[in-house]
C-alpha positions in Angstrom: -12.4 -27.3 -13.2 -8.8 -28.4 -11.6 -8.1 -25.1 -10.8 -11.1 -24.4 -9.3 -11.2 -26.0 -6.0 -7.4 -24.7 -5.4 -8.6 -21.3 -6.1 -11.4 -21.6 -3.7 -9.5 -22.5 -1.3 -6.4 -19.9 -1.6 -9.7 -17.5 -1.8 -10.9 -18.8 1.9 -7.9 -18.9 3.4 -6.8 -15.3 2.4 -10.4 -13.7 3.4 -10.0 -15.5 7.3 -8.3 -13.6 9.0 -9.2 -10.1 8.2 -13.2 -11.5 9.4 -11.6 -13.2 12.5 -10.9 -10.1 13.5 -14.1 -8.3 13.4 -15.7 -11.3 14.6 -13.7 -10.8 18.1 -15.0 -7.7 19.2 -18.7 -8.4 17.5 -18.9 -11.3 20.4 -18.5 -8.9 23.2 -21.2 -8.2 25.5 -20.0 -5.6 27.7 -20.5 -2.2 25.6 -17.4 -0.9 26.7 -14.8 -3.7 26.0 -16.2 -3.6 22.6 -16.0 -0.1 21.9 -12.4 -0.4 23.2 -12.2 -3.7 21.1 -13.7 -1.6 17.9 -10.7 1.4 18.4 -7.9 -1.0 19.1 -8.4 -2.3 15.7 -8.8 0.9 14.5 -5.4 2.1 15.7 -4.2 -1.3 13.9 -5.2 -0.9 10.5 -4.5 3.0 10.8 -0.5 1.7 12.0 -0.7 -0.8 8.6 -1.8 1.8 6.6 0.4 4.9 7.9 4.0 3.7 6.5 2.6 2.8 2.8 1.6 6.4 2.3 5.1 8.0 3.4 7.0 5.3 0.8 4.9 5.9 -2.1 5.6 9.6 -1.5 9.2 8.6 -1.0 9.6 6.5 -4.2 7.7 9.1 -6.1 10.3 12.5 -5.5 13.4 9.4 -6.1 11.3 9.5 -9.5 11.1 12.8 -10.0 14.5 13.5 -9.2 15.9 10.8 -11.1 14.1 12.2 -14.4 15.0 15.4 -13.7 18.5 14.4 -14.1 17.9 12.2 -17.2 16.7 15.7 -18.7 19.6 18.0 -17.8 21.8 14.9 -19.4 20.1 15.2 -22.6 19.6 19.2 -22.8 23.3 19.3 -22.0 24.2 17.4 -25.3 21.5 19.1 -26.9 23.4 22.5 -27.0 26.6 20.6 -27.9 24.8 19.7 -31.2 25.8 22.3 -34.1 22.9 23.8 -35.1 24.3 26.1 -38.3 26.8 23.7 -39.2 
């Protein structure tokens, strides 16, 4: 129960801003400031989400390559090892 209320309020505080935003352009009157409203945050959560997809891709082939030499490290001293010894 101590934890609760801190929670709650760490919970409120985090969901804010993300419906302060959509509450600006909901207020509009005029149709077309909102519409413009609605695409300029569009173009805004596109730019947020646009450079997490090239970085996952990035740290992905670092991976990849990275493993791929861990492999040629241990099939190199693979065929040192005397096999009809």
């Amino acid at each position: 129960m101590k934890f609760a209320l801190p929670a709650l309020a760490a919970l409120a505080i985090s969901a804010t801003p993300a419906a302060a935003v959509e509450q600006n352009c909901r207020f509009i009157q005029a149709k077309p400031d909102r519409e413009a409203c609605y695409r300029r945050q569009e173009e805004e959560l596109a730019a947020k989400r646009k450079p997490a997809a090239p970085a996952a891709e990035t740290n992905t082939l670092e991976t990849l390559r990275q493993m791929r030499q861990d492999d040629d490290a241990v099939y190199r001293s693979i065929n040192n090892i005397c096999r009809g010894c």
